[in-house]
C-alpha positions, 0 to 999 in steps of 0.5 A: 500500500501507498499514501502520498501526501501533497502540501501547498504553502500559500499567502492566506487569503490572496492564494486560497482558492488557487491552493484549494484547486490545487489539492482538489484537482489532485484528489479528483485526478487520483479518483480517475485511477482508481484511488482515495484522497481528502483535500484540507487546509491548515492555518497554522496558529493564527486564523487566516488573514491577508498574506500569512503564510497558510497550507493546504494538504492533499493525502491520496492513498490506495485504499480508504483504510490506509487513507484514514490511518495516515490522517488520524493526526492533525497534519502530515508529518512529511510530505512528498512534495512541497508547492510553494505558491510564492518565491519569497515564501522560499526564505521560511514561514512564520505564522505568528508567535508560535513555531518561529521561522520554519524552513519552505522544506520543512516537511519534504521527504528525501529526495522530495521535490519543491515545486516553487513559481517563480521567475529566479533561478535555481541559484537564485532560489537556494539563497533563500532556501534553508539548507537541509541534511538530506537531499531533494530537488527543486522543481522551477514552474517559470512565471511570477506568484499568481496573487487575487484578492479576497473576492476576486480569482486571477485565472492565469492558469497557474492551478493547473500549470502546477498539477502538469508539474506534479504529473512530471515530478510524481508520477507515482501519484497520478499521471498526466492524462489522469490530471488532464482528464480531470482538468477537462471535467472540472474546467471545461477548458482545452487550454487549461489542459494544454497548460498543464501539458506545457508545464509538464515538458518545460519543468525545470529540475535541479538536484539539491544536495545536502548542505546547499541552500541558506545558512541565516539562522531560523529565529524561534522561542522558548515556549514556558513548561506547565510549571511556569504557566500563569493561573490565568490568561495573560497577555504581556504587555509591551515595553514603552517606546523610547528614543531612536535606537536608544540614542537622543531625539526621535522616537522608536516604538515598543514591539513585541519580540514575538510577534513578527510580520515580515514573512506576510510581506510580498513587498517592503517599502523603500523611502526617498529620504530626500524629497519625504517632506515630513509630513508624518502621514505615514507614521500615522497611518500604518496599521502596524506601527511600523515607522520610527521617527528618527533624530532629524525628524524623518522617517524609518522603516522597521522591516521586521514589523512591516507586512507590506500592505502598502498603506504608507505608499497610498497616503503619502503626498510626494510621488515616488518618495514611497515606493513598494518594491518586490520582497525578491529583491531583499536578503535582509530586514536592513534599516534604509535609514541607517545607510541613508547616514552611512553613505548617501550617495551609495544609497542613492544609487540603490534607490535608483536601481531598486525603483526602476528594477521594480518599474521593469517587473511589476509585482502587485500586492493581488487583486482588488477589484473586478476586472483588473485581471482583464485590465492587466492583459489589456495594457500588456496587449496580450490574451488570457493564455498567452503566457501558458 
């Protein structure tokens, strides 16, 4: 007997459904061949909310009986194939003041595959990746995150484009024509079925040895033992903030060692120091209190706070002083500020790279209203399919 188990790590809520059609698309193909399989979602510790990390989970096994025995626990303890729906998930998951960082391969069998759209390379990718003891490989479906929105879904194909992924790394699992058969029922779609056809022979596959990858430390925290449990519920406050990074002048806000935000982000700020006119709004408005008001009244980032909603981009009055540019092009949670000090003109020169590598890729936070899908293809005068 044999049981497979498929896990999809996907931005909460802009990826939901995307991820759900993954897992089901899986099921419903392996009923073609004659197999059981069951279709959930995990939302870690925290409920699910706009761009926290989440998963879903597809098991598929030969029978029901081994089904059910390999699902009496909460969640797959390994999985065979991991899908990163996200690249800039590929540098770990935090949901929230619980497990810490958790590496993207967590839970992948040796010789497992991670599936991860994206644009980089394989080199690229390992940067981010946490190094592992055993080895895998690292599946690249070529196009950017597939990002919609709460009531809206982005169409582009990537759902199927994964599970002809699937079919070329997995076969054991289900076939091709397995998924292809499903894909016609399911989506009454002929060019859904040749996108998951192309994904199929264009997949690009790298072995990943033992030792490969990122080696940045994983932040994680000490959970109390019953004995130093409180007898009630409690909720420990936050220190007071204090000056700018202790020094004199500024302000920089108390915040919580355990409750970091950055793994939501998709995108960061990057702030022209320059031409900011200090007018304070985004310091005002950010729902997370993530500026620092600095000694010479301008204002700083704290990129570990930041999830990158972009309010701070929407309400400041000078153009181009906030810009939010991709998460893919960050390896560290940097003060911009600090530099800024260090070496102006080097920063400078940045922030002239850096905003016209973001105008030359554009990367959206999802969508957000009817239509803007369409809207999208039409001013890059392209069709729905033309990019599977």
């Amino acid at each position: 007997m044999t049981t497979y188990a498929v896990e999809v790590v996907y931005r909460g809520v802009f990826q939901k459904t995307l991820s759900r059609n993954i897992c089901r698309g899986i099921v419903l193909a392996a009923h073609k061949e004659g197999k059981v399989g069951t279709a959930f979602g995990r939302y870690g510790d925290s409920p699910e909310r706009n761009g926290v990390p989440a998963k879903y989970f597809a098991v598929v096994a030969d029978d029901r009986i081994e089904l059910e025995e390999s699902l009496a626990k909460y969640e797959p303890k390994e999985v065979d194939v991991t899908i990163c729906a996200d690249d800039t998930l590929c540098r770990g998951l935090e949901s929230w003041g619980w497990y810490g960082l958790q590496a993207i391969n967590a839970l992948t069998k040796e010789n497992g595959t991670l599936i991860v759209t994206s644009k980089q390379t394989p080199e690229s990718l390992l940067e981010d990746i946490h190094r592992t003891d055993t080895p895998y490989n690292l599946a690249i479906l070529s196009g950017p995150a597939s990002f919609s929105g709460l009531w809206v879904y982005k169409d582009d194909h990537t759902d199927v484009r994964i599970l002809g992924a699937l079919a070329k790394v997995l076969p054991g699992l289900v076939g091709l024509e397995s998924y292809c058969q499903a894909i016609e029922e399911q989506w009454k779609s002929g060019a859904k079925v040749v996108s998951a056809r192309r994904s199929y022979e264009q997949l690009h596959v790298r072995p990943v040895e033992p030792g490969e990858g990122s080696s940045a430390p994983r932040f994680s925290f000490e959970k109390p033992g019953w004995e130093e449990m409180k007898e009630a519920l409690v909720v420990q406050g936050v220190a007071k903030g204090a000056g700018f990074r202790g020094g004199d002048g500024g302000f920089q806000a108390g915040r919580s060692e355990v409750f970091k935000k950055f793994s939501t982000r998709t995108m960061r700020p990057v702030i022209n120091f320059e031409i900011c006119t200090k007018c304070t709004l985004c310091w005002l408005q950010c729902p997370d209190t993530c500026f620092d008001v600095t000694p010479d009244g301008l204002y700083d980032v704290n990129t570990e706070a930041c999830c990158g909603c972009g309010v701070c981009e929407d309400v400041c009055p000078v153009p181009d002083c906030i810009t939010m540019v991709g998460e893919e092009h960050f390896k560290d949670n940097f003060s911009q500020y600090d530099w800024y000090q260090r070496d102006k003109e080097g920063y400078r020169q940045w922030l002239k790279g850096i905003t016209a590598a973001q105008s030359a890729q554009k990367r959206s936070h999802g969508l957000h209203h009817w239509g803007q899908y369409q809207e999208e293809l039409a001013a890059a005068g392209r069709g729905d399919n033309d990019d599977n």
